[in-house]
N, C-alpha and C positions, 0 to 999 in steps of 0.2 A: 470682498469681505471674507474673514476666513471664521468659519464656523467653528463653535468648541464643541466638539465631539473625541467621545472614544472611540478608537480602532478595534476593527472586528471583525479578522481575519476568518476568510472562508475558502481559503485558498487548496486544494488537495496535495500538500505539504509547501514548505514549512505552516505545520497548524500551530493554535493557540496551546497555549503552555500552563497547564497550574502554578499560580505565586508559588504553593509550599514546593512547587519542584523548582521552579526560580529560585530559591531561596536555599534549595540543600544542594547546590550547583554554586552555593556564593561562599559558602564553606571555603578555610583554609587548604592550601593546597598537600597534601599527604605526597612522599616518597615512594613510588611504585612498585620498591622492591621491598617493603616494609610487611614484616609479618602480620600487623594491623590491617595492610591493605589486603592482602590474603584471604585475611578472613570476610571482608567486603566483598571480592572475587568469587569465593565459596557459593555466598548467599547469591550473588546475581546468576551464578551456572543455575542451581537450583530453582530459582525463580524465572527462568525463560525457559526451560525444559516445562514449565507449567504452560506459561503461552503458546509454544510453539505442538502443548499437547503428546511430549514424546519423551520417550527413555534415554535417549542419544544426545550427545554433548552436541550445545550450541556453541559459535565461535565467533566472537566479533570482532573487527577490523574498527580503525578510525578511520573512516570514508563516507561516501553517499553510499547510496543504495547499490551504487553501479560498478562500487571494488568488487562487493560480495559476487553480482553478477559475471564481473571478470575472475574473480577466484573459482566461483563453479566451472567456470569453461576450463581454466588452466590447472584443475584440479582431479576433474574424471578423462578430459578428453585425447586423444593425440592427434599429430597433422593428421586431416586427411579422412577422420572421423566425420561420416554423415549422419547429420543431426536434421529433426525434421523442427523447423523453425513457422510460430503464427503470428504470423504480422497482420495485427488489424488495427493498429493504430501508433504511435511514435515509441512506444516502449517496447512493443513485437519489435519494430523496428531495428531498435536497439541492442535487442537477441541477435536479431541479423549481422549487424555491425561487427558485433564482437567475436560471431563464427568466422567472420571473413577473416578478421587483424588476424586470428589465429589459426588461419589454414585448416579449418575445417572445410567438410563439405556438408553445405546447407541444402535441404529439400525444404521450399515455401510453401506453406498453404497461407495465400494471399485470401485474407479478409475483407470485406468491405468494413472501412470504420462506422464501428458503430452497430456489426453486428457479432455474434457469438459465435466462436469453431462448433460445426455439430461434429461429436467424439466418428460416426462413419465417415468421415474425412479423413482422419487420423489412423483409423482401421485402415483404410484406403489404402495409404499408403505403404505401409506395414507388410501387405500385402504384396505389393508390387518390389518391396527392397526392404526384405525381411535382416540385413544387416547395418540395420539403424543400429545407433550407440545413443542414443537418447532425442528426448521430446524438450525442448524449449517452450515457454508460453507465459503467459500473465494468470493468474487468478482473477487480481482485477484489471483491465488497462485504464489508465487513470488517463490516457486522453482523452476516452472516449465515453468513460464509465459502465465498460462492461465487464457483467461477470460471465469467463469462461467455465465450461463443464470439467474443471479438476478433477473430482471426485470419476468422472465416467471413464476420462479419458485414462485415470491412472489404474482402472481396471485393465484395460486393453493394454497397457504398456507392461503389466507386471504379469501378464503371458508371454512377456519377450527377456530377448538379453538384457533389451536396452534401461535405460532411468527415466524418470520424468523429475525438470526440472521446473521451480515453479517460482517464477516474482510473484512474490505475496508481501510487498514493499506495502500495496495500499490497501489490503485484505486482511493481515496477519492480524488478530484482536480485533476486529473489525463486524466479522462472522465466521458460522463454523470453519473450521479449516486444519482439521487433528492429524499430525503429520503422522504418527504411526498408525492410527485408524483406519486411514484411507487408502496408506502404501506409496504415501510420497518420497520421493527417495531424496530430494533436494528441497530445502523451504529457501527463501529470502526473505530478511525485511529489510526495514532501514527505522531510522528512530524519527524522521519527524514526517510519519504518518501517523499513526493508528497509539502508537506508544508515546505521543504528546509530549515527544523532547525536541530541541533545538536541532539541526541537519548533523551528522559529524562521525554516527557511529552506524554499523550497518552490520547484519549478522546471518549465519550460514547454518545451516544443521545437514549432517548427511545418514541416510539410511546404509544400514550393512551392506547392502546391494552397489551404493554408492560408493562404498567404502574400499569393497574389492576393485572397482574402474580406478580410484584414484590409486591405488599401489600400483599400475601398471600405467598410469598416463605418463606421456612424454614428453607435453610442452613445455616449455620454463617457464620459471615462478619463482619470487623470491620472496616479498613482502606479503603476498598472498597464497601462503604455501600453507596448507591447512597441518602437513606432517609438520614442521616448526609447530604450531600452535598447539598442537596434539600433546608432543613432548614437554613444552611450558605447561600447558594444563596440569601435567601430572606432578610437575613441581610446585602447582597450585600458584602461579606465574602467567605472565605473557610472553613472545616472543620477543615484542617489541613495546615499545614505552606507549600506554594505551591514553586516551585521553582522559585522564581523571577526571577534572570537574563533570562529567556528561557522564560518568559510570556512576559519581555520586545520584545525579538527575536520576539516570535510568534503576539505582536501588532502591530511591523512592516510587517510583512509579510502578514494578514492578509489584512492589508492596502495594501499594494502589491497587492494583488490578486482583492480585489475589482476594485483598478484602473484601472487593466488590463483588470477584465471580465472573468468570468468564460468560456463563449465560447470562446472566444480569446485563454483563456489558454489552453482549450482543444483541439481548434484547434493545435497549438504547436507542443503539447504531438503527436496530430496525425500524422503529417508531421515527426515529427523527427523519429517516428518510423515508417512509411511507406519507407522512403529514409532509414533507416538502411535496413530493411526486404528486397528490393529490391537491393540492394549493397550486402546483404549477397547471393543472389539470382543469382549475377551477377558473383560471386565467386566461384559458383558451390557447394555451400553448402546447408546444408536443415534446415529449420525453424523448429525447436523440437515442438513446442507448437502446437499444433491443430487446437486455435481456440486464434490468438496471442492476449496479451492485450497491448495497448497504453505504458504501464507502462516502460516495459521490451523487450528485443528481445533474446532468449532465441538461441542459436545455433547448434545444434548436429557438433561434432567433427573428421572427417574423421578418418577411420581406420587408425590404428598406429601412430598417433600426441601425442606425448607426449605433454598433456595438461597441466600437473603443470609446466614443464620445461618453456612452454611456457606463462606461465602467470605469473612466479616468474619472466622470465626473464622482459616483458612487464613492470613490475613494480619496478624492483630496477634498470634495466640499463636504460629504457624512462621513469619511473612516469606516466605509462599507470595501469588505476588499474580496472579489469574486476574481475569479481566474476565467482569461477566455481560451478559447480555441488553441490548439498548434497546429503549423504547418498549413492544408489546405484548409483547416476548420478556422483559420483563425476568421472575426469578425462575424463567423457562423453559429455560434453556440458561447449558450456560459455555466460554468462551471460550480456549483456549491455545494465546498466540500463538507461531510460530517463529521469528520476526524476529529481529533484533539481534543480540548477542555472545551466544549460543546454543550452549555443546556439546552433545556424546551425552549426556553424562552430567547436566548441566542436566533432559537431556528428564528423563530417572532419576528425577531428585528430584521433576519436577511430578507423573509417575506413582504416584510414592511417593503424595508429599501426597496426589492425590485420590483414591489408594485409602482412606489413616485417613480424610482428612473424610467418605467413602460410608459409612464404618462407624461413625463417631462418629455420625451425624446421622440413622441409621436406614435406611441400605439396605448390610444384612450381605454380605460379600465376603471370598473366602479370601485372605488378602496375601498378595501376589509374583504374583499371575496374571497383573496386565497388565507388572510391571515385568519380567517372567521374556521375555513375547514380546516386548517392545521389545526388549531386550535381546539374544535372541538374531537381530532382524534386524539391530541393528547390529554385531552379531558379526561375521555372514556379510556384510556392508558392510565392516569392518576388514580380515579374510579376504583380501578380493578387491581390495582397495586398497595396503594397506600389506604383505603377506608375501609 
């Protein structure tokens, strides 16, 4: 029997998408080099300099999250450059990866997933090979839903030569994260996390500090050469033929988030995931993540839950769609994310959902326990805001 339900993605990217951004993404298609588009391009520089919190020209690529990631390496570093890389779950990982292709040298501080680099680790090292050229690291890692100590570690780093660079793909609008406040010299995002557009476009900002490593790096780069993008900017241009419909998307959204307010928004993010964390809590389950981030509520899975069972079912008989594990976590934990076009009531439903599927699948649970305490935190959240 196939059930009529709506889809209702919880996935920690591709997240759900506002219709009015659907809709200014369905707009006819505009000439890239048109002075009308120009002035579109204008508006969005200015309006991601708001999110990303800084004075410093943002730059965006049509890619995932993981051009931007390869434009940062190919951008400050040369062969041979030791970078201290934190791998504590598949996106550290991925850090790694990309030092290797490009003949860096990587020092690891190996994480266990699921817990947070503490910043004297990082000192540590600093210590022992005070000519690092920079710090690699996640803000959030979205395998595992932790939040790293940014803000500490990028004190420590801005006593040195070197930069710190920061995946903030599933952080950036998310929670605080003020790139010149803090003295971050490198940000990342990508658009279908936190900024609630479709996968496709992904973007870079770099600090002065930054700025001098890249005049002097020496790796090749073509389509991610941020000097090309520099000199287009100033023609108020791109280098290259940018993806239109998604810069339409992302002008609205943009506009979106200004009106809202960045504190607003992170106030949101924070409530939706304190009433998940505390519903999952009330479930008698445990929070995997350490040190949890706004972004994500990351779950550990009771002994003998058939977890794909239950999340294949969650999805093709209600359009309930949670994301599981990677790598060794898979089958271990589940994933729901808070990104995107996300209400109160959204959270509602995934709590619903994964109360039946705990109980369909073999781990008995009184329903309404955890939908009863989200509930009433966003109560006392409505309370205090709107009356």
């Amino acid at each position: 029997m196939k059930f009529l339900n709506k889809k209702y993605l919880f996935t920690p990217g591709p997240v759900s998408v506002a219709p009015e951004v659907l809709l200014s993404m369905a707009q006819p298609i505009t000439h890239h080099r048109l002075p009308e588009f120009s002035e579109i391009l204008k508006e969005i520089r200015e309006n991601l300099k708001y999110l990303f919190q800084t004075q410093k020209e943002v730059y965006f690529f049509a890619s995932s999250g993981t051009g931007a990631m390869e434009s940062a390496i190919v951008n400050i570093f040369s062969p041979g450059d030791k970078v201290i890389v934190i791998v504590g779950g598949k996106f550290g990982q991925r850090w790694l990866e990309l030092s290797k292709t490009f003949g860096l040298d990587p020092i690891v501080i190996d994480i266990p997933w699921g817990r947070a680099v503490k910043p004297e680790e990082v000192e540590k090292v600093f210590k022992k090979t005070p000519d690092v050229k920079g710090v690699l690291i996640q803000a959030c890692e979205t395998s595992t839903g932790v939040k790293h100590p940014v803000k500490e570690i990028a004190e420590i780093v801005k006593e040195t030569e070197a930069v710190i660079v920061v995946d903030a793909i599933s952080a950036l609008g998310v929670y605080e994260l003020p790139m010149d406040k803090w003295g971050l010299d490198v940000v990342i995002t990508g658009s279908q996390k936190a900024l609630s557009l479709p996968p496709g476009l992904s973007f870079i900002a770099f600090s002065d500090k930054a700025q001098t490593l890249a005049e002097k790096s020496k790796l090749p780069k073509y389509y991610f050469n941020l000097q090309k993008e520099k000199k287009a900017y100033a023609k108020d241009t791109t280098a290259f033929t940018p993806a239109v419909s998604l810069l339409f998307g992302l002008r609205k959204m943009l506009k979106r988030i200004k009106e809202i307010g960045l504190e607003k928004l992170f106030k949101h993010y924070q409530i939706l995931s304190l009433a998940c964390r505390k519903a999952v809590s009330a479930l008698n389950l445990e929070i995997f993540s350490e040190v949890p981030s706004e972004s994500l509520t990351v779950i550990k899975v009771p002994e003998g839950l058939n977890t794909n069972e239950l999340l294949k079912f969650l999805r093709n008989k209600l359009g309930i769609v949670f994301a599981g594990g990677q790598e060794h976590l898979k089958g271990k934990i589940i994933r729901i994310a808070h990104m995107g076009d996300q209400s109160f009531f959204d959270l509602l439903i995934a709590i619903s959902a994964l109360e039946m599927g705990l109980n369909l699948f073999g781990y008995p649970i009184t329903y309404g326990i955890g939908v009863k305490v989200a509930e009433e935190i966003l109560f006392d959240y409505i309370k205090k805001e709107y009356l």
